[in-house]
C-alpha positions as CSV (number, residue, x, y, z in Angstrom):
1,X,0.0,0.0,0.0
2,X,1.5,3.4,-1.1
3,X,1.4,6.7,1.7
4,X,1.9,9.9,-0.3
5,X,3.4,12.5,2.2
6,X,2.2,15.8,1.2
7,X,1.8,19.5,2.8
8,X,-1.7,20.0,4.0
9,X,-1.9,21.7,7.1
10,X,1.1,23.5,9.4
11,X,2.1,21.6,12.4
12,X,2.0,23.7,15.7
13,X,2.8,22.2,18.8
14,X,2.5,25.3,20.9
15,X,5.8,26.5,21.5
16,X,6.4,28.7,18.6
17,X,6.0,32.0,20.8
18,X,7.7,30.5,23.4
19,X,11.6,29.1,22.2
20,X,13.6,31.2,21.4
21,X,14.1,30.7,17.4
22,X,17.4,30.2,15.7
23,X,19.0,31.3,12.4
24,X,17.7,29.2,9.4
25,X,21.2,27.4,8.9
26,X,21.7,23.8,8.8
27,X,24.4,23.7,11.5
28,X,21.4,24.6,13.9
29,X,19.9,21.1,13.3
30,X,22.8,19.1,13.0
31,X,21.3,16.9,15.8
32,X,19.1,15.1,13.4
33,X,21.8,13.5,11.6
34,X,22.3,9.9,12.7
35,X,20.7,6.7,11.7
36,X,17.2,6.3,13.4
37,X,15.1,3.5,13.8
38,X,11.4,3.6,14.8
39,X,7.9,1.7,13.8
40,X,5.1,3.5,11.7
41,X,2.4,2.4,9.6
42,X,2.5,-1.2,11.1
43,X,5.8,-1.5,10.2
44,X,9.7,-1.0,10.8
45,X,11.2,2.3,9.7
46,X,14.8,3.3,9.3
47,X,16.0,6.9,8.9
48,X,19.2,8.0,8.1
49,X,20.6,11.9,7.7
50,X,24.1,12.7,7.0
51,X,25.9,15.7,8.7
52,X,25.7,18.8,7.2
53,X,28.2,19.2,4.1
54,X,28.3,21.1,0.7
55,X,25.1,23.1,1.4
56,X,22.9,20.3,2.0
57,X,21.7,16.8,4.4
58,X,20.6,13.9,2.5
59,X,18.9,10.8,4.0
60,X,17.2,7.9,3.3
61,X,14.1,6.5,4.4
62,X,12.4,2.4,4.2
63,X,9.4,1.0,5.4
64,X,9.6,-2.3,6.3
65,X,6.3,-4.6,6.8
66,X,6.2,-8.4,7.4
67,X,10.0,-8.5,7.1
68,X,9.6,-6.8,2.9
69,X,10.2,-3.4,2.1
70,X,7.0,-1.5,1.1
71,X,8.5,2.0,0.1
72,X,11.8,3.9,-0.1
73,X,12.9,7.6,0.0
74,X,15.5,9.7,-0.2
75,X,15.3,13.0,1.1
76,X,17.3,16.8,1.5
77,X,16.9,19.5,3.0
78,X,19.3,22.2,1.1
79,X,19.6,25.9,1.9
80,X,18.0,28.2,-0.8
81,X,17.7,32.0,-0.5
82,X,18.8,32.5,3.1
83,X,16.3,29.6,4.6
84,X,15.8,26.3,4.3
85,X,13.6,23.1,2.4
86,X,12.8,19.8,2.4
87,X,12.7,18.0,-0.5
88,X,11.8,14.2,-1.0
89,X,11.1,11.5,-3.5
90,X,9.2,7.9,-3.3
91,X,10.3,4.8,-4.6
92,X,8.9,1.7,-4.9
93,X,10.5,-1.8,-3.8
94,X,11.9,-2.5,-7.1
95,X,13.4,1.1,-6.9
96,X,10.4,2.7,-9.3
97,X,9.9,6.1,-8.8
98,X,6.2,7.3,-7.2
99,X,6.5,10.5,-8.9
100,X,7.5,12.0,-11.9
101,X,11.7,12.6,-13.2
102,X,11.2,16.3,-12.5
103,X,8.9,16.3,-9.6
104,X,9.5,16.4,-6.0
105,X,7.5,17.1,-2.5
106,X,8.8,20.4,-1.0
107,X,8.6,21.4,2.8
108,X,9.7,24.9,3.0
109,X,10.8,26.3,6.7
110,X,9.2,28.0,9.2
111,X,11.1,28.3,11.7
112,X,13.9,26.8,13.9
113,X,14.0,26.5,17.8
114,X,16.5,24.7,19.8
115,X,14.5,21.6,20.0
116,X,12.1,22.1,16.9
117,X,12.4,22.1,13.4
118,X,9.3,22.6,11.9
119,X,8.8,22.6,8.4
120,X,5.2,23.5,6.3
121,X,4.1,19.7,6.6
122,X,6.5,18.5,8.9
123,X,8.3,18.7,11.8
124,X,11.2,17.2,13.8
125,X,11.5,17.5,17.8
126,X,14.4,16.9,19.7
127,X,13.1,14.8,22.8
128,X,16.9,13.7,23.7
129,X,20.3,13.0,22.4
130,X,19.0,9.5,21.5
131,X,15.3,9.9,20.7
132,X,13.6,12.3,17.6
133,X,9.5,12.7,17.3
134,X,8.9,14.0,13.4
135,X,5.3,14.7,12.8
136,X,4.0,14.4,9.0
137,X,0.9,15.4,7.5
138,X,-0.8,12.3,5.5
139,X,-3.2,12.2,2.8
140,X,-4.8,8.4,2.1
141,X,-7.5,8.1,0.3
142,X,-9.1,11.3,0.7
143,X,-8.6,10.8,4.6
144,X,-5.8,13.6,6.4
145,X,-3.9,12.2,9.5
146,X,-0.8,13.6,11.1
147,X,1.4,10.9,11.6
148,X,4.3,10.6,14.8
149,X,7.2,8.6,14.2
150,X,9.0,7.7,17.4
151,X,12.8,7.5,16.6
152,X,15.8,6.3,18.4
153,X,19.3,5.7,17.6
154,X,22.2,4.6,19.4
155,X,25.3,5.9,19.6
156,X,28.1,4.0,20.2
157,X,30.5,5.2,22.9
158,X,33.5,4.1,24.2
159,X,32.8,2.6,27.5
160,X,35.9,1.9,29.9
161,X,37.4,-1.0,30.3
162,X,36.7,-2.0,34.0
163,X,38.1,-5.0,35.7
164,X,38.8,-6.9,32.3
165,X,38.7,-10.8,32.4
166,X,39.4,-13.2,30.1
167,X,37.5,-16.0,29.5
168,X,38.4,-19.6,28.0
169,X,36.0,-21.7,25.8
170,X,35.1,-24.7,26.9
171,X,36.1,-27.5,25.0
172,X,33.1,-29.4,25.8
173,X,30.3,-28.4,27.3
174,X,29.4,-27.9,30.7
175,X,26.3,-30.4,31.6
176,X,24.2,-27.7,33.9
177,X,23.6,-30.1,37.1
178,X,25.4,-28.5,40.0
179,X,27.8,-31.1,40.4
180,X,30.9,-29.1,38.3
181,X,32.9,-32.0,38.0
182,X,33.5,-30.9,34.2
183,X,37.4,-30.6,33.0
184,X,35.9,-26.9,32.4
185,X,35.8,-26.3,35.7
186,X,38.4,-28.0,37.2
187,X,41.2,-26.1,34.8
188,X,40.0,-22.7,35.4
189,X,40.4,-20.1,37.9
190,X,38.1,-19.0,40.8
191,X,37.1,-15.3,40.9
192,X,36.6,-13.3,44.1
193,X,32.4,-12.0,45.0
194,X,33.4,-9.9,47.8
195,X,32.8,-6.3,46.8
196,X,30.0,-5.0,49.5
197,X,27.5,-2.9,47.5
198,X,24.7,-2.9,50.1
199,X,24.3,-3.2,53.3
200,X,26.7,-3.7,56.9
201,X,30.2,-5.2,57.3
202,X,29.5,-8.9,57.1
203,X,32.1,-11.6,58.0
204,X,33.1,-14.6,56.6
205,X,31.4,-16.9,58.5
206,X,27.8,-14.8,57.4
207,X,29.1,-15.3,54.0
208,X,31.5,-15.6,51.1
209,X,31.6,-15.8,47.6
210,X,33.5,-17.0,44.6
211,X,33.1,-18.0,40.8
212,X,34.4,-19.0,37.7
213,X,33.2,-18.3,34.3
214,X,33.4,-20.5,30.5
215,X,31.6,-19.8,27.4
216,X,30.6,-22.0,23.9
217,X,29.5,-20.6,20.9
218,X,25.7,-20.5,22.3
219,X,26.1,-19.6,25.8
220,X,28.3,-18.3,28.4
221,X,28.5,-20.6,31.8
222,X,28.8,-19.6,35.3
223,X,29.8,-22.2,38.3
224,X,29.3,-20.0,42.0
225,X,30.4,-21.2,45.3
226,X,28.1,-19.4,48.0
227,X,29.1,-19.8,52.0
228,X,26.0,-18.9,53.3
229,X,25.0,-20.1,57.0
230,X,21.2,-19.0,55.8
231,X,19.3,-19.0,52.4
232,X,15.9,-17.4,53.1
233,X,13.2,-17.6,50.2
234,X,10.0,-15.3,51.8
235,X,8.0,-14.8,48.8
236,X,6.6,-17.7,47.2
237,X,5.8,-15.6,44.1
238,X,9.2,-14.8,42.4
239,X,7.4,-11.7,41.0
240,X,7.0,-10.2,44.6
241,X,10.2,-8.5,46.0
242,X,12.3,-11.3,44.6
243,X,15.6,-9.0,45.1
244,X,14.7,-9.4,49.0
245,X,15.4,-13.4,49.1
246,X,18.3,-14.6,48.6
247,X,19.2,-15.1,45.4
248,X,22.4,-15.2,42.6
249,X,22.2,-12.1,40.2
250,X,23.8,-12.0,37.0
251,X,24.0,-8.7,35.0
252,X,25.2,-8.5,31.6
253,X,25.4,-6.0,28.2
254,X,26.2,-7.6,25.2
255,X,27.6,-5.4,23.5
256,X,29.8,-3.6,26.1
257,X,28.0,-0.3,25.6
258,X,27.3,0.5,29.0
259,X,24.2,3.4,30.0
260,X,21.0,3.1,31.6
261,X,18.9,-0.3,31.0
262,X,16.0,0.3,34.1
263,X,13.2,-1.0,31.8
264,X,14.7,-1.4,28.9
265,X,17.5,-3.9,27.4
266,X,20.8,-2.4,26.7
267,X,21.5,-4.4,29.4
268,X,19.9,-7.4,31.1
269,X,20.0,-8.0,35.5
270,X,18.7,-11.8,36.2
271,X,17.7,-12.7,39.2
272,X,18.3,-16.7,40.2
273,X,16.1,-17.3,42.7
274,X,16.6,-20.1,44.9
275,X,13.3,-22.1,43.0
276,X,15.3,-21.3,39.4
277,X,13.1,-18.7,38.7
278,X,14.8,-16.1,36.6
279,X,13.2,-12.5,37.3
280,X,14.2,-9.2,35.7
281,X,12.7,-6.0,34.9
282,X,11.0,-5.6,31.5
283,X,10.1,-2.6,29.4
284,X,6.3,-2.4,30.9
285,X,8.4,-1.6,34.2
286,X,7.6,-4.6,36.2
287,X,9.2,-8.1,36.9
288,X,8.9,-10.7,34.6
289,X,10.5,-14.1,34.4
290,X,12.8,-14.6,32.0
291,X,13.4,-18.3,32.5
292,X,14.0,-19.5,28.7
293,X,17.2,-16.7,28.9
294,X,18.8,-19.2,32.1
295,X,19.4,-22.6,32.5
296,X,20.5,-23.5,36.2
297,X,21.2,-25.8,38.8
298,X,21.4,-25.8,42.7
299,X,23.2,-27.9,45.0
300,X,23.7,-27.0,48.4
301,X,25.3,-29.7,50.8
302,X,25.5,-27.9,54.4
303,X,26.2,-23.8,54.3
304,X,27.5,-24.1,50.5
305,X,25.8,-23.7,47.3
306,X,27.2,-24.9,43.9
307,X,25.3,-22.9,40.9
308,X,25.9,-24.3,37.6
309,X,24.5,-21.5,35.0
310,X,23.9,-21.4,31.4
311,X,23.2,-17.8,29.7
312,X,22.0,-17.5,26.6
313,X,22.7,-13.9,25.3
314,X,20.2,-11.3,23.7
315,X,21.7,-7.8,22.3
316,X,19.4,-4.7,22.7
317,X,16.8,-5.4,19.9
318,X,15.3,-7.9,22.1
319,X,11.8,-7.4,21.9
320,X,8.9,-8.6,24.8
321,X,6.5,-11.1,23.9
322,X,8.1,-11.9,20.6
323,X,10.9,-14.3,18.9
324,X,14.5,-13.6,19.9
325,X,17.4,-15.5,19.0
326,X,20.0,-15.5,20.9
327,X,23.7,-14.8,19.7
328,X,26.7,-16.3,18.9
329,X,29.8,-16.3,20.5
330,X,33.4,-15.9,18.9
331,X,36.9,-15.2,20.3
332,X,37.7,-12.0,20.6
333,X,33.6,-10.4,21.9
334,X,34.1,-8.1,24.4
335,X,30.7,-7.7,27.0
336,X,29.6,-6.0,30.3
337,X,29.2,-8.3,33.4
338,X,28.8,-8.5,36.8
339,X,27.9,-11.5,39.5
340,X,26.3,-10.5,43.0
341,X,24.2,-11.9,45.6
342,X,21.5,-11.0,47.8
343,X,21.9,-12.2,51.3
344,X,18.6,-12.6,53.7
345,X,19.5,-14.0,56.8
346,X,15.4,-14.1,58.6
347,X,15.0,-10.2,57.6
348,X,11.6,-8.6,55.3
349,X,14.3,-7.2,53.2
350,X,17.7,-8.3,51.9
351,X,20.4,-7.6,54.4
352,X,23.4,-7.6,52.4
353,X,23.9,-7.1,48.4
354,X,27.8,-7.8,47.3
355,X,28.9,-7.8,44.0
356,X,32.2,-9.1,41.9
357,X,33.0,-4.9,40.8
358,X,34.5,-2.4,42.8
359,X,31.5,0.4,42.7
360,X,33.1,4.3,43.9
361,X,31.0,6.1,45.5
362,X,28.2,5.7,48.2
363,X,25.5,5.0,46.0
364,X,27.1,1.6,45.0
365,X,23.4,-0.6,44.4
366,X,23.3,0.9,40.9
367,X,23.8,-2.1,39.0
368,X,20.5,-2.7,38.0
369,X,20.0,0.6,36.1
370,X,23.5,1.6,35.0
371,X,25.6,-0.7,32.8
372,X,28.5,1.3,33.3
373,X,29.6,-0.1,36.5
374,X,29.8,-3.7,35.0
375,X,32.8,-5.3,35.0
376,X,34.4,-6.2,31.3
377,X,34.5,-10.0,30.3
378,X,37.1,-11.0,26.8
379,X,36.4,-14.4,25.4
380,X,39.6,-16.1,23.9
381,X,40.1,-19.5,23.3
């Protein structure tokens, strides 16, 4: 189905009077350069606009429904006579243009603010660094509609390297049954979990931790010794206050790009409980299990607990209530991790939180909402 994008109707969002408007110059909306992504139409959209150069940004725009492209375009917006336009052309899937050689869909300016641009038809808002709102007037058959995309793009940052280990590939697989009586695990290294994040001075007898970490090309694998005179489990639904029971919590970014992740996944925190339910936040900002992401095992013989974990990996385009494949693993990735646990010795709430990372600061229980205090795992072989 074809969307003609024309100029109907001016777009006012109420601010006009108010922002403080800005010469008509394309270095005053450089910000919209970048590639976007967003969904429109029932479909996938991807946007992508160059930096200013030679007078002139240039994009290109698809629509993408039921995994097939529906439409292209290729847009400009080119300084003329001291101001600014748009200008934009259609193409079909097979690259057939919607109108004709000479003929394109103009957008002239009307004005620029620090967070607006708003052209005669359309208009582009800066909501953050990382997100874009452009409005568009649409005609289909005979009917008008303004249509909002909601666009975000990531930009990829250097994060710092923080407590870098390197991890070995299994040559065969663990088998996830708590025993870890694998040659995997008896050739590697243990790993200290003694970094207090939350919580009073607790000694060794209360509890101490330690790990060691393997990976295949579908998973990465986690064995944890826990000391732990006391394993309290209060809620018997592991969507109620499950970070108040004890439980193992593993926190990884696949990609090493660090930033916030709250109710989103840049970055994913699972919670182990002591049942094997697995329990993080999801984008509706709530718990939710996540227990097809983790496959685990729990042995405890006295005060210690053996975890055997397998993690299967999902990057950020992971998507609720829908398909997601994992990812593969090669020599050489380079991710964001962290291990702690949350100790409850016959408290309401946890009473202790410690972590494998050295946190600065106070406010050391950020772990769940920033990826950038995450330690830095390198796979080798």
């Amino acid at each position: 189905m074809k969307y003609l994008l024309i100029v109907l109707c001016t777009i006012s969002l109420g601010l006009h009077s108010q922002e403080k408007q800005l010469e008509p110059k394309l270095e005053n909306i450089a910000w919209i350069s970048g590639t976007w992504h967003g969904e429109a139409f029932g479909g996938i959209t991807e946007e992508i606009w160059s930096a200013p150069s030679g007078g002139s940004m240039m994009a290109t725009f698809k629509l993408i429904n039921d995994g097939k492209v529906t439409f292209y375009e290729i847009e400009v917006i080119r300084e003329i006579e001291n101001s600014l336009i748009l200008q934009l052309k259609h193409f079909g899937p097979d690259l057939k243009g919607w109108e004709t050689k000479d003929e394109t869909i103009d957008f002239p300016l009307k004005y620029i603010t620090e967070t607006k641009v708003v052209f005669e038809g359309m208009t582009f808002e800066k909501v953050s660094k990382t997100e874009m709102h452009v409005y568009v007037d649409v005609k289909n058959e005979g009917n008008v509609e303004t249509v909002k995309f909601v666009y975000k793009k990531k930009i990829n940052e250097v994060k710092k390297i923080n407590q870098l280990i390197t991890v070995r590939k299994a040559k065969t697989k663990p088998v996830i049954d708590g025993k870890a009586d694998e040659a995997t695990w008896t050739n590697n290294f243990w790993l200290p979990l003694d970094q207090l994040w939350l919580g009073n001075a607790y000694t060794k007898d209360d509890f101490s931790g330690r790990y060691k970490l393997s990976w295949s090309n579908d998973a990465l694998y986690l064995l944890a010794e826990i000391k732990d005179d006391i394993l309290i489990d209060n809620n018997a639904d592991p969507l109620v206050a499950w970070w108040d029971d004890d439980c193992l919590e593993i926190f990884i970014d696949e990609d090493h790009s660090g930033g916030e992740h709250q109710y989103n996944h840049n970055a994913f925190a699972y919670h182990i409980a002591l049942d094997g339910n697995v329990v993080d936040m999801s984008t509706d900002k709530k718990g939710k299990l996540y227990n097809s992401h983790i496959a685990s095992k729990r042995i405890t013989t006295g005060n210690t607990t053996i975890w055997e974990v397998k993690i299967s990996l999902y990057d950020d385009t992971y998507k609720e209530d829908q398909q997601n494949t994992p990812i593969k693993l090669q020599p050489g990735k380079v991710m964001g991790f962290a291990l702690a646990y949350c100790d409850n010795d016959k408290s309401e709430t946890r009473e202790n939180f410690i972590g494998s990372v050295h946190v600065p600061g106070n406010d050391k229980n950020r772990g769940w909402i920033d990826a950038n205090i995450f330690g830095t795992l390198k796979l080798e072989n």
